[in-house]
N, C-alpha and C positions, 0 to 999 in steps of 0.2 A: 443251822436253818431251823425255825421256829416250830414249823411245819412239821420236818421230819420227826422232830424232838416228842411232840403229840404225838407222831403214832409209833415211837419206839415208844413212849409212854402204856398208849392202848395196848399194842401189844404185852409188855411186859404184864400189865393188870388181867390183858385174857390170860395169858398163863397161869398167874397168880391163881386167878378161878378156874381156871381147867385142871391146873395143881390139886385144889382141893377137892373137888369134883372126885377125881382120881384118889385119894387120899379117904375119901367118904367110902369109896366101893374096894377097896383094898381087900378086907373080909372076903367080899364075895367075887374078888378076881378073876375063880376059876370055871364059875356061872356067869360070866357079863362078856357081853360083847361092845366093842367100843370102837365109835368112829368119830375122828374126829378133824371139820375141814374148815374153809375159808368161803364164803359166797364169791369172791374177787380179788385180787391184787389189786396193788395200787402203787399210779407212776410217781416218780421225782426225778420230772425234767430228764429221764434219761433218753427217750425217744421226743423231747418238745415240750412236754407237757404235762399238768402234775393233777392225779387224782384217777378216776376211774369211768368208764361211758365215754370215751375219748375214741377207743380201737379196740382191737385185741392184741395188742404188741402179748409182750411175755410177763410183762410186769402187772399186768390185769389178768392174763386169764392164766397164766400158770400158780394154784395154790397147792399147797400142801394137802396131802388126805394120810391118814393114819388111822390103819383099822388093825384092831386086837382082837384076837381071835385064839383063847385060851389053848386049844388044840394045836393050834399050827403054829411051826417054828418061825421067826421073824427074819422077813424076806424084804430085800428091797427094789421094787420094781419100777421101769424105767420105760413102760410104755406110756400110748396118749391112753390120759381116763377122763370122766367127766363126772357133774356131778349124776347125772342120769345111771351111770355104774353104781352106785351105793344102793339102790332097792335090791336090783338083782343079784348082785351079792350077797347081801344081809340076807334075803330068799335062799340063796343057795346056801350057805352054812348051815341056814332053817333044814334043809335039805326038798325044800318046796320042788316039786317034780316038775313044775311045767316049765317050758322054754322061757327064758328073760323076753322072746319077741312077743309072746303071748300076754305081755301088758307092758313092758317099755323099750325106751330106744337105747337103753344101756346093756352090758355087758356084765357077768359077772366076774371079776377081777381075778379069782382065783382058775380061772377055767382058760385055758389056748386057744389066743386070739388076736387076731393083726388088723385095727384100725385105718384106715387110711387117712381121715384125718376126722378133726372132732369139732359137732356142731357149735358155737356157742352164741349165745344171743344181750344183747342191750335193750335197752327201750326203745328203738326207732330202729335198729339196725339188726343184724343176725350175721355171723361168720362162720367160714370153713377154714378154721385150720390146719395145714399139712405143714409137715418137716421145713418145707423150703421156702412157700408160700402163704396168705391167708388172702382169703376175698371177703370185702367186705359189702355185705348185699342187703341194700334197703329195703326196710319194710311198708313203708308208708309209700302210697300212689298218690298222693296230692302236690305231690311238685316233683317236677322232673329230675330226677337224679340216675346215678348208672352203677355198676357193679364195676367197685376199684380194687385193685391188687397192690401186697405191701410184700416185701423181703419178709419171710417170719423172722431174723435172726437181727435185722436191725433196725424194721418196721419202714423203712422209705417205699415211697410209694411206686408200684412200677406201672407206664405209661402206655406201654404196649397194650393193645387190645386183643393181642395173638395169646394173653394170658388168662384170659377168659376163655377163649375158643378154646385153645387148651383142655381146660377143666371144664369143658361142660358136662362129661359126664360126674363130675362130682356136684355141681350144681343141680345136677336131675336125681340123682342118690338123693342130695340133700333136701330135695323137696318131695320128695316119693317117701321120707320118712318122717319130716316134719309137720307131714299129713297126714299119718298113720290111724293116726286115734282120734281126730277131728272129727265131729260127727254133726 
């Protein structure tokens, strides 16, 4: 597929420059901290449809993050993160005192802590992610549309509207924090 072949290409060339990147800070390895992630995944056809701003299936919003952090031993962690986690983090290794809620809606990565599930957003859309489910909730008021629900693990969409009632209180979380810093 022609498609694919491009972005194993991009990929292989962001390496290439992250390689180097890497390769330039060598020297001062044991002063640098390094994070390094993806804005988005991207589909091929495995949920319908190929590219990114589609959903939030797992092929968009799950990216890689990789943080070096010359101190600490290399761990690998398997909870939900966002990109909203990397200030607070980068903060707390800083050893910055104040609460991560005291200026974002992230977490610091290294610290004990259970997500229920993770905001992510599009151009017109906005989603809550959880283990089992994802709601996909418009942001635009100019044309009537509604809050739909997908399987997270193989993205179909479910028709039930008892899966909204369900989570509403994740829907009221998710807009009690998405509001947070609005001013």
């Amino acid at each position: 597929m022609p498609v694919f072949n491009k972005y194993k290409n991009a990929v292989y060339y962001n390496d290439y420059l992250v390689g180097k990147i890497l390769d330039a800070l060598k020297n001062e390895a044991n002063n640098t901290l390094v994070f390094i992630s993806g804005d988005h995944g991207e589909a091929f056809f495995e949920k319908g449809y190929r590219g990114h701003n589609h959903g939030y299936c797992e092929e968009e919003v799950r990216v890689p993050l990789i943080v070096y952090v010359p101190w600490k031993r290399h761990r690998v962690y398997r909870k939900f993160t966002n990109h909203m986690d990397i200030v607070p983090t980068l903060l707390g290794v800083l050893n910055v005192k104040n609460e991560p809620s005291d200026y974002s809606n992230g977490y610091d990565l290294f610290k004990n802590y259970e997500k229920s599930f993770e905001p992510v957003f599009s151009w017109d859309t906005a989603g809550i992610v959880k283990r089992d489910i994802t709601l996909r909730i418009p942001l635009s008021s100019h044309r009537l549309v509604r809050i739909k629900a997908y399987r997270t693990d193989d993205y179909s969409e479910i028709t039930s509207r008892q899966i909204v009632k369900d989570n509403i209180k994740f829907l009221l979380e998710f807009q009690k924090e998405a509001g947070r810093f609005y001013k």
